[in-house]
BALOBA-1460 file (C-alpha; in Angstrom, 3 decimals):
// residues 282
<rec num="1" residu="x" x="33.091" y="-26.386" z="94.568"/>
<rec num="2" residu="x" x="33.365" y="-24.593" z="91.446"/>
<rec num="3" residu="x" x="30.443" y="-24.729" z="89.063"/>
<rec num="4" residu="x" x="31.196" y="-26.474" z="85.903"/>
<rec num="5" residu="x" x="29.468" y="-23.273" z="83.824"/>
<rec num="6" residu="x" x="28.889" y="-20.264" z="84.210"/>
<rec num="7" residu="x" x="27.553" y="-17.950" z="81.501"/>
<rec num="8" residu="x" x="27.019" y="-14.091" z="81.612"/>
<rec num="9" residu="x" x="24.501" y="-11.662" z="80.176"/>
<rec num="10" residu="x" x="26.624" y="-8.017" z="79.697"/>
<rec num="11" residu="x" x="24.392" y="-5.493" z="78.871"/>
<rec num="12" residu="x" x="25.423" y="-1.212" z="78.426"/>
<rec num="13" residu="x" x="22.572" y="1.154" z="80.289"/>
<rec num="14" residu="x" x="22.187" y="3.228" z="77.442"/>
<rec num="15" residu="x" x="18.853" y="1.983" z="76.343"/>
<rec num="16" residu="x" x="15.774" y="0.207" z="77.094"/>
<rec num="17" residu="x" x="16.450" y="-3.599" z="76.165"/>
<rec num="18" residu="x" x="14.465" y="-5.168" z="73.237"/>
<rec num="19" residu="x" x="13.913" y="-8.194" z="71.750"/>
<rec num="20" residu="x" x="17.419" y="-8.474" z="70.935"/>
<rec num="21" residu="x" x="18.818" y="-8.242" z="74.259"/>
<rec num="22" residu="x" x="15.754" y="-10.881" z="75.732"/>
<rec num="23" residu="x" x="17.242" y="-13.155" z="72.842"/>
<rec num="24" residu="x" x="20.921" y="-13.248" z="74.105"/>
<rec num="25" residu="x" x="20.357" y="-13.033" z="78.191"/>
<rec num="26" residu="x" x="17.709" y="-16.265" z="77.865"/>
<rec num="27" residu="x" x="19.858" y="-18.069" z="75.965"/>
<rec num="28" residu="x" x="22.706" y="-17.691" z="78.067"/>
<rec num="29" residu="x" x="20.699" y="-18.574" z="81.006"/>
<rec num="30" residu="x" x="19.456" y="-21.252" z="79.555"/>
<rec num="31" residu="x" x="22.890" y="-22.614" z="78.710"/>
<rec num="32" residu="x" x="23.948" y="-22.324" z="82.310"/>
<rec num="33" residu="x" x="20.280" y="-23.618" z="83.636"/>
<rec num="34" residu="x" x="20.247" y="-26.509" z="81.540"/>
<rec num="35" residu="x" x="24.156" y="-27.507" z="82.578"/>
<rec num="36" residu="x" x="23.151" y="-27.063" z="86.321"/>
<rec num="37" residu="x" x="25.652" y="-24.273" z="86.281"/>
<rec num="38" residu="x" x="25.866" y="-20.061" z="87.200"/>
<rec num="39" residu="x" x="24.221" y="-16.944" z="85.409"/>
<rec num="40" residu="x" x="25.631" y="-13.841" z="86.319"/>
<rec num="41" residu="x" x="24.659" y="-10.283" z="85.102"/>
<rec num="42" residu="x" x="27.239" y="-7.702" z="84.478"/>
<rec num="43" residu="x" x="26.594" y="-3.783" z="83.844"/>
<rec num="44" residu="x" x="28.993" y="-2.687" z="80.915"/>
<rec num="45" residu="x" x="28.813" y="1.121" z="82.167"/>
<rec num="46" residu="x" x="32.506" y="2.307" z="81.432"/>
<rec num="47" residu="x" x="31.087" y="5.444" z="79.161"/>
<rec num="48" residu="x" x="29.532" y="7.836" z="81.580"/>
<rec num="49" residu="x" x="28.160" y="10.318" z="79.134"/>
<rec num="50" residu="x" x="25.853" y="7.654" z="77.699"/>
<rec num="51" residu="x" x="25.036" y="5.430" z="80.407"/>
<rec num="52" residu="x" x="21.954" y="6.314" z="82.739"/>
<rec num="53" residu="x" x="20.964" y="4.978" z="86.008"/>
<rec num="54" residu="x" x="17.362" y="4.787" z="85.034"/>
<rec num="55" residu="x" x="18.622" y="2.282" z="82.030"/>
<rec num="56" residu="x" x="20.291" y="0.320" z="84.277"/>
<rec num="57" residu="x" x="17.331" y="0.120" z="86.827"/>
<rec num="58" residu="x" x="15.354" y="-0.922" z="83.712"/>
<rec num="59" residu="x" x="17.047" y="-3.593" z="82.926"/>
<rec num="60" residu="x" x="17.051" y="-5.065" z="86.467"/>
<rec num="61" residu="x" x="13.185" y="-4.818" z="85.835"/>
<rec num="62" residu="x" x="12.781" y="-6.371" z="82.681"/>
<rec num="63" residu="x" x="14.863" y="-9.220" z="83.234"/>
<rec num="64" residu="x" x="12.756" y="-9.797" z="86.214"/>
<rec num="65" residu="x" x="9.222" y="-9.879" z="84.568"/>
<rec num="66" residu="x" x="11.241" y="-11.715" z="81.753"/>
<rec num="67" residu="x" x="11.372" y="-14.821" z="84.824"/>
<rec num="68" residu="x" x="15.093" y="-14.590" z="85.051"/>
<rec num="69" residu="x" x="17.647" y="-14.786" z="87.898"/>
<rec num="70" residu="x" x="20.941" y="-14.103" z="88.368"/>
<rec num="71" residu="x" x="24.162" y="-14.153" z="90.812"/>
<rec num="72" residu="x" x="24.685" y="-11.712" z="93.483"/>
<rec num="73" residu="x" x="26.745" y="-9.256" z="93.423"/>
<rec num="74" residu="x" x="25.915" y="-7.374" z="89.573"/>
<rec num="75" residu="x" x="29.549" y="-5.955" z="88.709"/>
<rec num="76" residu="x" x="29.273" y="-3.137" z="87.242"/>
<rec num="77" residu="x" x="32.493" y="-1.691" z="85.147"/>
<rec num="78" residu="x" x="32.582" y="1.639" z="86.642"/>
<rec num="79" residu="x" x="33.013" y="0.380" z="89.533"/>
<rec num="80" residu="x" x="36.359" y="-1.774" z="88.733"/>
<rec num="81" residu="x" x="38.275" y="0.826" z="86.690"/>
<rec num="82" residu="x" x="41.634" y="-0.210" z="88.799"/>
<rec num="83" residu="x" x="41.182" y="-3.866" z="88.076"/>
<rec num="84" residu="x" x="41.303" y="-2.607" z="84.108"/>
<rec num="85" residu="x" x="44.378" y="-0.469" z="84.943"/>
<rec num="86" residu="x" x="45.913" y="-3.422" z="86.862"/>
<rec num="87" residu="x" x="45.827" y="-5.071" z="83.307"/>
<rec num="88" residu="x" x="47.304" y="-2.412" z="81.647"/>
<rec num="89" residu="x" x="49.945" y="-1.752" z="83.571"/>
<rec num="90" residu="x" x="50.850" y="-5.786" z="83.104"/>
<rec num="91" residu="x" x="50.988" y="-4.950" z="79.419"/>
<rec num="92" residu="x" x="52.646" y="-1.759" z="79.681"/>
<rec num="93" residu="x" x="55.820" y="-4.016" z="81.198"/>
<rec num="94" residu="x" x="55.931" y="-5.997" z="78.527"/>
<rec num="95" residu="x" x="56.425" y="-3.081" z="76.616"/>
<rec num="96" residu="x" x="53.525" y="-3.622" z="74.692"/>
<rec num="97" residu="x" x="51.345" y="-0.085" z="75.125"/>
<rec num="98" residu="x" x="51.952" y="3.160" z="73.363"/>
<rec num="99" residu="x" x="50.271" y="6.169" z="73.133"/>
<rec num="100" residu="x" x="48.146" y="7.177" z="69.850"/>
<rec num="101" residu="x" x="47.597" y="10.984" z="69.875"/>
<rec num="102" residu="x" x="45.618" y="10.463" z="65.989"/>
<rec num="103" residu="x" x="42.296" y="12.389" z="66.013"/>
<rec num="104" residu="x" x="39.656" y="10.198" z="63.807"/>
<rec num="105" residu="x" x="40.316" y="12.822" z="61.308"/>
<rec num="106" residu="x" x="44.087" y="12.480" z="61.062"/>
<rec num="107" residu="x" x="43.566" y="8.973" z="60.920"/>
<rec num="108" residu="x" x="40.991" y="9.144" z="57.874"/>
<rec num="109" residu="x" x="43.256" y="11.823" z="56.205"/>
<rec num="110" residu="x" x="46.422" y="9.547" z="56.358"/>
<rec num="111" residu="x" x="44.872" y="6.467" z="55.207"/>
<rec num="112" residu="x" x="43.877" y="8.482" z="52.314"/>
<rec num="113" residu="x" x="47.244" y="9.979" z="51.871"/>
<rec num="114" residu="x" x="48.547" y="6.156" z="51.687"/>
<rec num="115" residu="x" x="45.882" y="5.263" z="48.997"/>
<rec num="116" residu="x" x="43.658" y="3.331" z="51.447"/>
<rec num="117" residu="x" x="44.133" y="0.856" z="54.293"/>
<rec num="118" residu="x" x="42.848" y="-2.268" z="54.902"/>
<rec num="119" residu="x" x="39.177" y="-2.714" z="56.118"/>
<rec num="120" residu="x" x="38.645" y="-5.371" z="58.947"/>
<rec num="121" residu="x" x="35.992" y="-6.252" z="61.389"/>
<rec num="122" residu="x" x="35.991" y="-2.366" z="63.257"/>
<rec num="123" residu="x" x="36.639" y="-0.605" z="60.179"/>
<rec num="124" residu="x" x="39.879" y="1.253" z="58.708"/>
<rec num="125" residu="x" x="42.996" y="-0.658" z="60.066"/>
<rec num="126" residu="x" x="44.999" y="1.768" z="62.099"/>
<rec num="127" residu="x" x="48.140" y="2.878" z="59.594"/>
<rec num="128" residu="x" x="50.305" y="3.300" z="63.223"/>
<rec num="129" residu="x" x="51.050" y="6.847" z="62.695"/>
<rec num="130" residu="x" x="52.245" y="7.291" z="66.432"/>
<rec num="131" residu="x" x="53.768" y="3.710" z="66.587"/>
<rec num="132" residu="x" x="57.425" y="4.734" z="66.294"/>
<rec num="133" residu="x" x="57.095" y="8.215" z="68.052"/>
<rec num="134" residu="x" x="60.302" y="8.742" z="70.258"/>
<rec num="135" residu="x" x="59.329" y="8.421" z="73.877"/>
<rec num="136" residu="x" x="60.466" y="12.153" z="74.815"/>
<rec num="137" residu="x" x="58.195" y="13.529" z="72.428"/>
<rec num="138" residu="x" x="55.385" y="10.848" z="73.113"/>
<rec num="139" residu="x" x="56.187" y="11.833" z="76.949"/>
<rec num="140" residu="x" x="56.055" y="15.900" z="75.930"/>
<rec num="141" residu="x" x="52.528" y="15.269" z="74.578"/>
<rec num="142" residu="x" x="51.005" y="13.978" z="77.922"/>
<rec num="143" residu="x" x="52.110" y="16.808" z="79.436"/>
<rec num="144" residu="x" x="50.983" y="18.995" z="77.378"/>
<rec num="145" residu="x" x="47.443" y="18.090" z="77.807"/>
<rec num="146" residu="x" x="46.903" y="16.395" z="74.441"/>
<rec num="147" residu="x" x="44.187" y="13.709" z="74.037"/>
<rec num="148" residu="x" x="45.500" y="10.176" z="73.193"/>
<rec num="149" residu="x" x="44.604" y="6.517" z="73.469"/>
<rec num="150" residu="x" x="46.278" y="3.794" z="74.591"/>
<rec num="151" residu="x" x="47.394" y="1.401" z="71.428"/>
<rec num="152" residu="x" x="48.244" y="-2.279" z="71.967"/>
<rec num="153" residu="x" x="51.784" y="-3.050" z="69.216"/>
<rec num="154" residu="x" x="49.832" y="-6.170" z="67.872"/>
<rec num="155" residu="x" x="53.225" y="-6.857" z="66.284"/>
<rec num="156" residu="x" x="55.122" y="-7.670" z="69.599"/>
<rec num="157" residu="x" x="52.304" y="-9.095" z="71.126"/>
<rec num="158" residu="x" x="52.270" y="-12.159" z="68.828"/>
<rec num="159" residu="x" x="55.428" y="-12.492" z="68.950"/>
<rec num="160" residu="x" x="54.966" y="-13.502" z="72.991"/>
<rec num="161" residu="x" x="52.188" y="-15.554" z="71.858"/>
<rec num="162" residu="x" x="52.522" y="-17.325" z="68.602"/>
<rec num="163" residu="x" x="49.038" y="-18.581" z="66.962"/>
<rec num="164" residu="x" x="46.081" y="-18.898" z="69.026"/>
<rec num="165" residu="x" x="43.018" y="-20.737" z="68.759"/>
<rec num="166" residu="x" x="39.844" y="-21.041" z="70.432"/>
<rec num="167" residu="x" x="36.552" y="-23.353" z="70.955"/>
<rec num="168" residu="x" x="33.731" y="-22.467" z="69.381"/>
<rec num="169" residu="x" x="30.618" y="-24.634" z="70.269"/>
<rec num="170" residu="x" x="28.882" y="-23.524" z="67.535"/>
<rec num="171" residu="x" x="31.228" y="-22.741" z="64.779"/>
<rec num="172" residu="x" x="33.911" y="-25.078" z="65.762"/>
<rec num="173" residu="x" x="37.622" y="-24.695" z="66.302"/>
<rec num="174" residu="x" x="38.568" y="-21.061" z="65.673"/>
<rec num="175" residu="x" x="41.967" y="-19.359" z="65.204"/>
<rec num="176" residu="x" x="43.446" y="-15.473" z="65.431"/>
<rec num="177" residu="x" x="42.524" y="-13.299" z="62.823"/>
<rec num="178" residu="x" x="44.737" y="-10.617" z="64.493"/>
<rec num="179" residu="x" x="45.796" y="-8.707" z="61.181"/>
<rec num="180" residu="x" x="42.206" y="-7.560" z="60.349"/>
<rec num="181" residu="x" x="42.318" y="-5.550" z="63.409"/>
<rec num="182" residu="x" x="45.925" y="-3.977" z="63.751"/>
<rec num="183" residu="x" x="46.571" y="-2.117" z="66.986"/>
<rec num="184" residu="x" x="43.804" y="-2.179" z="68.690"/>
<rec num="185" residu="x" x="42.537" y="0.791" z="71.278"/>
<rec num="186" residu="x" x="42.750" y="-0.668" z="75.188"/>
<rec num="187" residu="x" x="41.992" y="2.078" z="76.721"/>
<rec num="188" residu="x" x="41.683" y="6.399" z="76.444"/>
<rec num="189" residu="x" x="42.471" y="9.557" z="78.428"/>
<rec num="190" residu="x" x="39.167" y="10.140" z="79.202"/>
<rec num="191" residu="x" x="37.866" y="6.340" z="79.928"/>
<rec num="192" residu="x" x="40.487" y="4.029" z="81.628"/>
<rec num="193" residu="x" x="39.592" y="0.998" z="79.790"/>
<rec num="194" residu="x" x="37.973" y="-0.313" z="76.626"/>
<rec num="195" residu="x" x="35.321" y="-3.004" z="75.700"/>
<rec num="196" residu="x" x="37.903" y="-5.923" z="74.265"/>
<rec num="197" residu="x" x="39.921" y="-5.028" z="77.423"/>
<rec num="198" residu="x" x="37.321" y="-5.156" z="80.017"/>
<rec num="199" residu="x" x="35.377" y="-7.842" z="78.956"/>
<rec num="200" residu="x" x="38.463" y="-10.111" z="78.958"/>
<rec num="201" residu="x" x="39.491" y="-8.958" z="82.452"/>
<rec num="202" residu="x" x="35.590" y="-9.154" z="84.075"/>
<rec num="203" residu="x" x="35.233" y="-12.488" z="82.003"/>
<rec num="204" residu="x" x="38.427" y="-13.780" z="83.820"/>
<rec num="205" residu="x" x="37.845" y="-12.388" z="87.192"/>
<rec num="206" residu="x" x="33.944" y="-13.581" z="87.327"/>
<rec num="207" residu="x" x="34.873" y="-17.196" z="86.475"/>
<rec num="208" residu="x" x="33.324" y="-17.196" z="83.102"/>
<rec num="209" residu="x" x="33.716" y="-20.587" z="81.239"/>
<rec num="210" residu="x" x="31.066" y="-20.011" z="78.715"/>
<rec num="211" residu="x" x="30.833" y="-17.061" z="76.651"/>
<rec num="212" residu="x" x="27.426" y="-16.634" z="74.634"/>
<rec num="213" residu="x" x="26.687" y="-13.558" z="73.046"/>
<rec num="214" residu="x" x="25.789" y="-12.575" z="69.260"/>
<rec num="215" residu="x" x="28.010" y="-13.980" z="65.942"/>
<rec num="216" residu="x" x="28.592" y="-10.215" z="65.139"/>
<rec num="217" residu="x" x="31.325" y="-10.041" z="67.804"/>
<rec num="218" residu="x" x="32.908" y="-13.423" z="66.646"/>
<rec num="219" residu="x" x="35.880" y="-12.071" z="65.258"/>
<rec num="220" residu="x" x="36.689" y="-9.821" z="68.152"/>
<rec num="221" residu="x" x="37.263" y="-12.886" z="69.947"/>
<rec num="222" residu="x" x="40.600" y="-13.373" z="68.335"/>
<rec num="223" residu="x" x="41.733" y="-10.022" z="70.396"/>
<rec num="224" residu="x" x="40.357" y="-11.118" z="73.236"/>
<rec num="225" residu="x" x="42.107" y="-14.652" z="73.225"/>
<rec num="226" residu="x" x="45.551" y="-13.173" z="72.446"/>
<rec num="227" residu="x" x="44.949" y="-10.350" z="75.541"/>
<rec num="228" residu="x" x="44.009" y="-13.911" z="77.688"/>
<rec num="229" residu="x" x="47.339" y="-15.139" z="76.971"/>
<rec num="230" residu="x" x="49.528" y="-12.065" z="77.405"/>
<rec num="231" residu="x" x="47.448" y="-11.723" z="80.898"/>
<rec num="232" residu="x" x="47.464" y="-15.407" z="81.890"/>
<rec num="233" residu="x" x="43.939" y="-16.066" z="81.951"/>
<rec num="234" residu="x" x="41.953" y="-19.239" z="81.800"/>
<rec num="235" residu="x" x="39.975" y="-19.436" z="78.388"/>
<rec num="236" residu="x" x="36.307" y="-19.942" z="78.378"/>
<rec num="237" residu="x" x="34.272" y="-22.390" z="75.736"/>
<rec num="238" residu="x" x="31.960" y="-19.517" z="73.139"/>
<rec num="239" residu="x" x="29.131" y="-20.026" z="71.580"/>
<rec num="240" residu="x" x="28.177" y="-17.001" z="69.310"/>
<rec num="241" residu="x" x="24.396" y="-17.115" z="68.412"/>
<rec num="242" residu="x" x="22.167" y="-15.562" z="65.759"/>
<rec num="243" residu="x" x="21.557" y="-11.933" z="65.935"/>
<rec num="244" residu="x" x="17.644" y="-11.275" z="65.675"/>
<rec num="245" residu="x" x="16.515" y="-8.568" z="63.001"/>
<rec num="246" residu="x" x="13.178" y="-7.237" z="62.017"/>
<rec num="247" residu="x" x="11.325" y="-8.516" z="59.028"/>
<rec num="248" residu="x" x="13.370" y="-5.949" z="56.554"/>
<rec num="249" residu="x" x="16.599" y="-7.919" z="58.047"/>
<rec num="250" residu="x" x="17.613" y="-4.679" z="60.297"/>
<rec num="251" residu="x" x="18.945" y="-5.949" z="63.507"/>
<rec num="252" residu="x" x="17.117" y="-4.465" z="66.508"/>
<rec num="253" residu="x" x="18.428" y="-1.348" z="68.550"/>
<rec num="254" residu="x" x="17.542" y="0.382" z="71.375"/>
<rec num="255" residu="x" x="16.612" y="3.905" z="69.415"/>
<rec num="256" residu="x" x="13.551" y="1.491" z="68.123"/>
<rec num="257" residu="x" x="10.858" y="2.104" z="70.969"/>
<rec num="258" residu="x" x="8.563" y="-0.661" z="69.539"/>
<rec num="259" residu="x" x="10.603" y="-3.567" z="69.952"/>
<rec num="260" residu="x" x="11.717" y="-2.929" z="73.613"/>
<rec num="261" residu="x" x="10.466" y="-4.881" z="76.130"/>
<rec num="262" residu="x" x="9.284" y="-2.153" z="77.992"/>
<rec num="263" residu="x" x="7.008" y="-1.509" z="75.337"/>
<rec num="264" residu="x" x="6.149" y="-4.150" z="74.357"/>
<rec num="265" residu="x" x="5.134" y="-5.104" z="78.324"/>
<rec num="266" residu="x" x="2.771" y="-2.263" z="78.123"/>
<rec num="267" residu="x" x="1.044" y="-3.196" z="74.963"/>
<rec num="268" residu="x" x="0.077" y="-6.312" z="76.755"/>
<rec num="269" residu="x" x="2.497" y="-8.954" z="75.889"/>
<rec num="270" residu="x" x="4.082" y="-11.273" z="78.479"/>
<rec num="271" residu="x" x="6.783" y="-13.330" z="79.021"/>
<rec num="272" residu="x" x="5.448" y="-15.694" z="77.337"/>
<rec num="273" residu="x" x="4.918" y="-14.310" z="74.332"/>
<rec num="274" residu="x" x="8.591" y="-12.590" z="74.307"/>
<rec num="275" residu="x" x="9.682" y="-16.139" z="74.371"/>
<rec num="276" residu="x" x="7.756" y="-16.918" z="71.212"/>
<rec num="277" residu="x" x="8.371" y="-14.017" z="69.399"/>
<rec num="278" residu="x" x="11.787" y="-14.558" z="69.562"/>
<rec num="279" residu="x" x="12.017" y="-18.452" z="69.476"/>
<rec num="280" residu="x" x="13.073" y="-19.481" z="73.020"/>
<rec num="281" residu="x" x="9.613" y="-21.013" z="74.321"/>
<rec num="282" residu="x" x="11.076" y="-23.465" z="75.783"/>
């Protein structure tokens, strides 16, 4: 019988986990607790040169001594690359990848050339310099050894889809705000997959129905809804949160040692009190 929710907590070993991270993995196990439903972990390891094992280890730890259980198996990315390329090859027949051979800096320096571009939730909207290469030079390229990403033509994808919209359980019924991202990196030469294309695929495949994680990635969940319905995936109920920031309003990160938990652990605090400090006693 499947559970009626099940929530996630999707952290990257490339850091100890702080306060931050204890804020968003309790509250999504308490979402799931409370409902009598699932909480699964998932390792988001798809960039080698910055994930570590003894990270990862380190988080199995500290959600421990934080009181919290999970789901067996832990899915970690690296180990699913194919079920990402599975995905892309899916879009790739609906004609609906391309190859981007930009450098950052060619990028930057033909924004600038066009007077600006557009600024949206990632930054710089992608001007689609390589949109309309031909495919023999495109194809010429790749064998050449030249670096490139794999681009997702926003434009054709909407047209499959139409307008979108989503549930929200705390900000209510949300639609696509596709246009402030443009075409959108799903994957590189050098790592198979990226993070709006993973998570939508693991999310799918791991029976996620409730997504929880912080309001910063609210708008990124427009891209992930349209890549649901070009891959005909159920769509999950979200609930974006608060993101929890320091007393100068700086939210926390992993490069500050005295907020992680590992830290703080050794300075005497317990569970207990990481519960307090963060406003999930209960």
């Amino acid at each position: 019988m499947k559970s009626a929710i099940v929530t996630r907590f999707a952290p990257s070993p490339t850091g100890y986990l702080h306060l931050g991270h204890a804020y968003a993995a309790i509250f999504a196990e308490t979402q799931a607790r409370l409902a009598g439903g699932l909480f699964i972990l998932r390792i988001e390891d798809i960039d080698v040169s910055r994930c570590k094992a003894e990270f990862e280890e380190a988080i199995y730890e500290d959600l421990r001594w934080l009181g919290l259980n999970w789901e067996s198996p832990v899915r970690r990315q690296s180990a699913h690359l194919s079920d990402y390329g599975s995905a892309l090859e899916r879009l790739k027949k609906l004609s609906l990848i391309y190859p981007c051979f930009c450098t950052r800096g060619e990028i930057k320096a033909e924004i600038e050339r066009a007077g600006g571009a557009p600024h949206g939730p990632e930054g710089p909207i992608y001007p689609g310099t390589c949109k309309h290469l031909p495919n023999d030079e495109r194809d010429n390229r790749i064998n050449n050894g030249i670096s490139y990403a794999l681009r997702l033509d926003l434009a054709k994808a909407t047209e499959i889809t139409g307008d979108l919209s989503w549930q929200d359980q705390t900000l209510g019924n949300q639609k696509t705000k596709l246009h402030e991202f443009g075409d959108i990196v799903l994957a590189r030469k050098d790592i198979a997959t990226s993070y709006h294309l993973s998570v939508t695929v693991d999310d799918a495949l791991q029976g996620v129905t409730l997504v929880t994680r912080g309001e910063d990635l609210a708008d990124a969940t427009g891209i992930h809804r349209l890549l649901q319905s070009l891959l005909e995936y159920d769509v999950p109920q979200y609930m974006h949160h608060k993101i929890l920031t320091n007393d100068d309003g700086k939210r926390f990160a992993k490069r500050d040692q005295s907020v992680t938990l590992r830290s703080l652990r050794a300075a005497g605090k317990t569970p207990t009190d990481i519960r307090a400090m963060i406003g999930l006693s209960s």
